[in-house]
C-alpha positions as CSV (number, residue, x, y, z in Angstrom):
1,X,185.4,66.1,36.8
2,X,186.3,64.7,40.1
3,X,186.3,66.5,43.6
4,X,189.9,65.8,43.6
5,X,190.2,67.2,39.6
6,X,188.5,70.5,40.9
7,X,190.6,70.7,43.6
8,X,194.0,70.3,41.5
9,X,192.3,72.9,39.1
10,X,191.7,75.4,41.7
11,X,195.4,74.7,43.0
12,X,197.0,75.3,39.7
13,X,195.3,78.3,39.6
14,X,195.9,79.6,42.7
15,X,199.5,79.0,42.1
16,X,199.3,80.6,38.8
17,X,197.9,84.0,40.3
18,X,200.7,84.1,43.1
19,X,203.2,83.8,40.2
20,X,202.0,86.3,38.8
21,X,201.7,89.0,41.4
22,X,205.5,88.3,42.1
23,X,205.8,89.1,38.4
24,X,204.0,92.3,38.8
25,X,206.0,93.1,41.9
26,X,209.4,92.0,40.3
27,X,208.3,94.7,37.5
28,X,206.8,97.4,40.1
29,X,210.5,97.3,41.4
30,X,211.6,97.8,38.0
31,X,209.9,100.8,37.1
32,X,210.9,102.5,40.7
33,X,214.2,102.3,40.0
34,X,213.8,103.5,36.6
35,X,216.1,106.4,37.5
36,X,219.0,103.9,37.8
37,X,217.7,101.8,34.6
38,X,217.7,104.9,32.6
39,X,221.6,105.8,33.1
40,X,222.2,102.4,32.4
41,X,220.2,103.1,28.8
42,X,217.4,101.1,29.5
43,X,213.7,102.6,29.4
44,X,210.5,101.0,30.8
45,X,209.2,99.1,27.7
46,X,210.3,95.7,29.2
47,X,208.8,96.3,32.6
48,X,205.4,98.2,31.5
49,X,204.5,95.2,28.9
50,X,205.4,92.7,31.4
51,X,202.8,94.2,33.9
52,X,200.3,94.4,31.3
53,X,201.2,90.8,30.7
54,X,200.8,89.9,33.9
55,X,197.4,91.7,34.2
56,X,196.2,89.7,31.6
57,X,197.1,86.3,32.8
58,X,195.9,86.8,36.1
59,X,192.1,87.6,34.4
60,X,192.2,84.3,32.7
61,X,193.6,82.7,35.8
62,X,190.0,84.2,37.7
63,X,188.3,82.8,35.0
64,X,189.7,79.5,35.4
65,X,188.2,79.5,39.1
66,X,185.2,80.6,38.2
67,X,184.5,77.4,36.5
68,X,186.2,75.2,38.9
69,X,183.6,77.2,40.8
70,X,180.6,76.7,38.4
71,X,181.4,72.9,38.4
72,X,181.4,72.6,42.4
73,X,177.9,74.4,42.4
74,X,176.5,72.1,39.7
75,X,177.5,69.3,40.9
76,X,176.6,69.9,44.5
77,X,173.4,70.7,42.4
78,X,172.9,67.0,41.1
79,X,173.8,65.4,44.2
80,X,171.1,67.1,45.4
């Protein structure tokens, strides 16, 4: 993979975890106004999973970097 492959990789990824956190905020909000969700009949299910979700994409997002970050140290390795 090129320099410039790594670097859209590491991008994408980087992109990927700010996406998420505004996910995770968007549900944070969610679940402190549950008071005003709950007279409305709604309940936290939506908002909960959607964290957990979110939690889970951002762990494979790290482990995308960490090979982008694998591949930079090998190949710096070989040009060595």
């Amino acid at each position: 993979m090129s320099k410039i492959g790594l670097d859209s990789a590491l991008g994408s990824a980087l992109q990927g975890i700010q996406r998420e956190l505004k996910s995770i905020a968007n549900n944070a909000e969610k679940i402190s106004n549950f008071s005003a969700r709950m007279e409305a009949g709604e309940d936290l299910t939506e908002p909960l999973l959607g964290i957990k979700q979110d939690i889970r994409d951002v762990q494979a997002i790290r482990k995308v970097v960490d090979v982008v970050s694998e591949l930079e140290k090998d190949t710096l390795d070989i040009l060595a």
